[in-house]
C-alpha positions as CSV (number, residue, x, y, z in Angstrom):
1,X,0.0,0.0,0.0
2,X,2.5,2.5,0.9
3,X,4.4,1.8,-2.9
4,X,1.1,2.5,-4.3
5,X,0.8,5.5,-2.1
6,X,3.8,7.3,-3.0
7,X,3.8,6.3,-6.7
8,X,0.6,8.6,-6.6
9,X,1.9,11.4,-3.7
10,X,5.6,12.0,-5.1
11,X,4.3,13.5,-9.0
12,X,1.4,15.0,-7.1
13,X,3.6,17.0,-4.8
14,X,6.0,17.9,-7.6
15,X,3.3,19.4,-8.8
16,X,2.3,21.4,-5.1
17,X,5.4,22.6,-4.5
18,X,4.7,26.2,-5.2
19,X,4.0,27.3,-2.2
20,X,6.7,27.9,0.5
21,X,7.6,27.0,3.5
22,X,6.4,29.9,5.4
23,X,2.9,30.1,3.6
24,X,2.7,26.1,4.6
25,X,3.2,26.9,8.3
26,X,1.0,29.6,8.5
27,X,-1.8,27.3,7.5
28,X,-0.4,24.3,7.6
29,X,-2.9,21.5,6.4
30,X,-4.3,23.2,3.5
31,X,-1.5,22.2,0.7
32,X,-2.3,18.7,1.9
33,X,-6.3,19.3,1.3
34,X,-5.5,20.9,-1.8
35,X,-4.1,17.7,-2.9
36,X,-6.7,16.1,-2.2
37,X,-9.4,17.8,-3.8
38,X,-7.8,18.4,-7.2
39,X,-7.6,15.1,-8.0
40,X,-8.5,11.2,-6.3
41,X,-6.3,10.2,-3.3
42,X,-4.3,6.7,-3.2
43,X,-6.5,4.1,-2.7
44,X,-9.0,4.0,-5.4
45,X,-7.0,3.3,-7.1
46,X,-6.7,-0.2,-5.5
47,X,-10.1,-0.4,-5.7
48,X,-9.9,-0.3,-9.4
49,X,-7.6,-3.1,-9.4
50,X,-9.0,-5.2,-6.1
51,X,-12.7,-4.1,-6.6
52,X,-15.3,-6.3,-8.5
53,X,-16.4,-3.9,-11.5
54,X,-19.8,-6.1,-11.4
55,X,-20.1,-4.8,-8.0
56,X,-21.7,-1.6,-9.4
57,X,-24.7,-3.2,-10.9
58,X,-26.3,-3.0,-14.3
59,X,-25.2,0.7,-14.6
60,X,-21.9,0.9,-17.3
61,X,-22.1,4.7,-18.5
62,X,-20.2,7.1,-16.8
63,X,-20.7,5.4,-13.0
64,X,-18.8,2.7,-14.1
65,X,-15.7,4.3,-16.1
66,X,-15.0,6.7,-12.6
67,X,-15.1,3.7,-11.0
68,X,-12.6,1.7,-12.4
69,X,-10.4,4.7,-13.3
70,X,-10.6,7.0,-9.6
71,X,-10.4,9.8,-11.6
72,X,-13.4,12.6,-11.6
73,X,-14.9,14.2,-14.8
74,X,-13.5,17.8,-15.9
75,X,-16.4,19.0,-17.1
76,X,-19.4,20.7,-15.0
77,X,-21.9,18.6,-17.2
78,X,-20.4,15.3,-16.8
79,X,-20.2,16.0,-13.2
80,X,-23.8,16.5,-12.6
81,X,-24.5,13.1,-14.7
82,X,-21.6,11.6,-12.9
83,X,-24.0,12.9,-9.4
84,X,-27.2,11.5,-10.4
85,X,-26.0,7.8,-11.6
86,X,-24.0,8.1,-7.6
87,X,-27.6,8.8,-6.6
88,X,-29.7,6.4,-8.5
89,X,-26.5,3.5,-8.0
90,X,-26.3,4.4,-4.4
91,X,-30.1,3.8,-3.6
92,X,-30.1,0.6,-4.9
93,X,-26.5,-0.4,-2.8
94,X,-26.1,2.3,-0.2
95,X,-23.6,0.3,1.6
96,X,-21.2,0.0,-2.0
97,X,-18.2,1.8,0.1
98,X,-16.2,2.4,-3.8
99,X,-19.3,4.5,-4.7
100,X,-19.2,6.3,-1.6
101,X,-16.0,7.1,-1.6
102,X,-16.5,8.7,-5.4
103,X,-19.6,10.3,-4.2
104,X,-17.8,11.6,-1.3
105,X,-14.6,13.1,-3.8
106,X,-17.2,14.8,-5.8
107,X,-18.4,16.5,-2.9
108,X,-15.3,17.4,-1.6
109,X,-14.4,19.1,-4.9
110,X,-17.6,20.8,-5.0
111,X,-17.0,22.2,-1.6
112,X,-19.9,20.2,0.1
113,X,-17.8,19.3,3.0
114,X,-20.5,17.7,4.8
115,X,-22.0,16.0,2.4
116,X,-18.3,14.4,1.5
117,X,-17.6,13.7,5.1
118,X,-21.3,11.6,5.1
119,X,-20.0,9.7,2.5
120,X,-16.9,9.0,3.6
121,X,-18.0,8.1,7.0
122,X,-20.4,5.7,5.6
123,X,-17.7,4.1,3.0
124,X,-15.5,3.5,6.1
125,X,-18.0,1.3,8.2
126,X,-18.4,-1.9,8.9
127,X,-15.8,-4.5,7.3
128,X,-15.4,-2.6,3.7
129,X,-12.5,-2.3,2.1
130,X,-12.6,1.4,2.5
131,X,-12.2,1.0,6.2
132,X,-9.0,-1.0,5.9
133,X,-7.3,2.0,3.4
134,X,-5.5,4.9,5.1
135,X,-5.7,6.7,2.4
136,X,-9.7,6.9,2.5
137,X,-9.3,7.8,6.5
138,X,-7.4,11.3,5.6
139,X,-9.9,12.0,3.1
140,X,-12.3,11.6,5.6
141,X,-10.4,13.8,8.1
142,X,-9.9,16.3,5.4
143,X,-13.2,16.7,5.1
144,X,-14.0,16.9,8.6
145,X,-12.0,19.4,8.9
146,X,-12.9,21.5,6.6
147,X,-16.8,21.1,7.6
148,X,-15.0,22.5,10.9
149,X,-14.1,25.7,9.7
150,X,-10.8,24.4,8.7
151,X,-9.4,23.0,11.6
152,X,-7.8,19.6,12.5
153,X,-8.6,19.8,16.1
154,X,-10.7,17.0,17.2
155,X,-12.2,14.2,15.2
156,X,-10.4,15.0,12.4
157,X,-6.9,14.6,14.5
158,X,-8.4,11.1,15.4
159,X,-9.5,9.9,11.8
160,X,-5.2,10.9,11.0
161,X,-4.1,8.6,13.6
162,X,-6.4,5.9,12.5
163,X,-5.1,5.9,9.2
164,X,-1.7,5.7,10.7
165,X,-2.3,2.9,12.7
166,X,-3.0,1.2,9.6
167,X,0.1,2.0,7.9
168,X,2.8,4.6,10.2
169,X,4.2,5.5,6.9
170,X,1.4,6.5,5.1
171,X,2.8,9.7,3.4
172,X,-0.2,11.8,3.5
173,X,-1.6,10.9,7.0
174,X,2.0,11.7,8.0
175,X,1.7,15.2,6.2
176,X,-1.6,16.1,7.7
177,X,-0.4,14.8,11.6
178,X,2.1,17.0,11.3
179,X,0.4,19.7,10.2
180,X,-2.7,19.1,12.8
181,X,0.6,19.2,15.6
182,X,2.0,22.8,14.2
183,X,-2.1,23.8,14.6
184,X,-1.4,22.6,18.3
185,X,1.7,24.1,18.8
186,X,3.2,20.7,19.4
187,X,6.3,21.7,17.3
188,X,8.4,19.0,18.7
189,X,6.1,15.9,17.4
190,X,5.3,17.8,13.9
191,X,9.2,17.6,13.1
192,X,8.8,14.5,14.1
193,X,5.9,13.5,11.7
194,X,7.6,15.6,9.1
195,X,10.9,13.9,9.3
196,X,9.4,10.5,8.5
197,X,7.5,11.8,5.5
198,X,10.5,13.8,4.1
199,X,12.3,10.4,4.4
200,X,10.2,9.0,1.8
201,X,11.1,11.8,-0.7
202,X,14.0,12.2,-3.1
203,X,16.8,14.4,-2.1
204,X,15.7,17.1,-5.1
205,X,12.3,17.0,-5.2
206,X,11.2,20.5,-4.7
207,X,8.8,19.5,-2.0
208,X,11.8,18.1,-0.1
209,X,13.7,21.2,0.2
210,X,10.0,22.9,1.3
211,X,9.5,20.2,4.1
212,X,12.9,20.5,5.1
213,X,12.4,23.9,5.6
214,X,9.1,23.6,7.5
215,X,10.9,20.7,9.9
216,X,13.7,23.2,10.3
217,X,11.3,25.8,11.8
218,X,9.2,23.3,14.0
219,X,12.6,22.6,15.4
220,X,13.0,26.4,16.3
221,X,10.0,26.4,17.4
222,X,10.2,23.8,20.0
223,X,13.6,24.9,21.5
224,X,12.2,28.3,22.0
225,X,8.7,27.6,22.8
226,X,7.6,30.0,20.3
227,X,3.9,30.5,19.4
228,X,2.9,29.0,15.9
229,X,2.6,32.0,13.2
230,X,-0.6,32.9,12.9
């Protein structure tokens, strides 16, 4: 999981790099939603592969292309169609935790927080595969958070640690702990989180020498007791 994890996070924070290390600490878990709602997160993409396509029904339009590929439509209009087969698909198997989790991307791109964090919370029950993906629990703790009023604190800080229990090196749960411990002015254990995320990344990735950075200020912070920036 984690190979599969990183084979999507490395290109994807390539891509994120542009902000710096001082804009990422003054609100520090927002580069990682970012991330995540500009395109789909890890592991549907094991879904794809693990998932039983026939698991979706009779539908094999638009429903079932997004399912097997993760990826969301572009276009406004193939979004709304992409909604309503969720809807239809979803009534007839509201436990499918794959749809969900699609239903629940759309909404977070969209900016219908709650609405994603439903879904999410519902892919995530019971014994579905969903539940047993890291990747899916820092989707759903994005969302939380963002229903929040963009905040980590709370239940969002315990969906992070849940995907972490399932895999400690989970790249993007390791991002967003460390970002939820700079919100807490724990500077000491988001170094900490950092350092194990930027171990993962090549020495001249530009996100490396951004995270470096950001661990290199945690550090300060901790030694001096500083207050995060705000």
């Amino acid at each position: 999981m984690v190979a599969v994890a990183l084979g999507v996070l490395l290109p994807l924070v390539r891509r994120g790099a542009q902000a710096s290390a001082v804009s990422r600490c003054a609100k520090p878990w927002l580069p990682t939603a970012a991330l995540a709602l500009g395109l789909p997160v890890l592991a549907f993409g094991v879904y794809a592969v693990r998932g039983d396509p026939a698991a979706i029904g009779s539908e094999r339009s638009l429903l079932s292309t997004q399912l097997m590929s993760g990826e969301l439509p572009a276009g406004e209009d193939a979004a709304d169609q992409l909604r309503a087969e969720l809807d239809r698909h979803l009534q007839r198997q509201p436990d499918d935790s794959r749809a969900l989790v699609l239903k629940g991307r759309l909404d977070m791109r969209d900016g219908r927080f709650e609405q994603a964090a439903a879904s999410f919370e519902k892919a995530v029950a019971g014994h579905s595969k969903a539940a047993q993906d890291p990747g899916v629990w820092v989707e759903y703790a994005e969302a939380r958070g963002m229903a929040q009023g963009r905040t980590l604190a709370g239940e969002p800080l315990a969906l992070v640690h849940k995907a972490l229990a399932l895999d400690p090196d989970h790249a993007p749960a390791l991002d967003l702990a460390g970002s939820a411990a700079w919100e807490q002015h724990d500077f000491a254990q988001a170094a900490g989180h950092w350092k194990r995320l930027l171990a993962q990344l090549p020495a001249g990735a530009p996100r490396h020498a951004e995270l470096l950075q950001a661990i290199q200020r945690a550090e300060q912070r901790a030694k001096l007791a500083l207050p995060a920036a705000r």
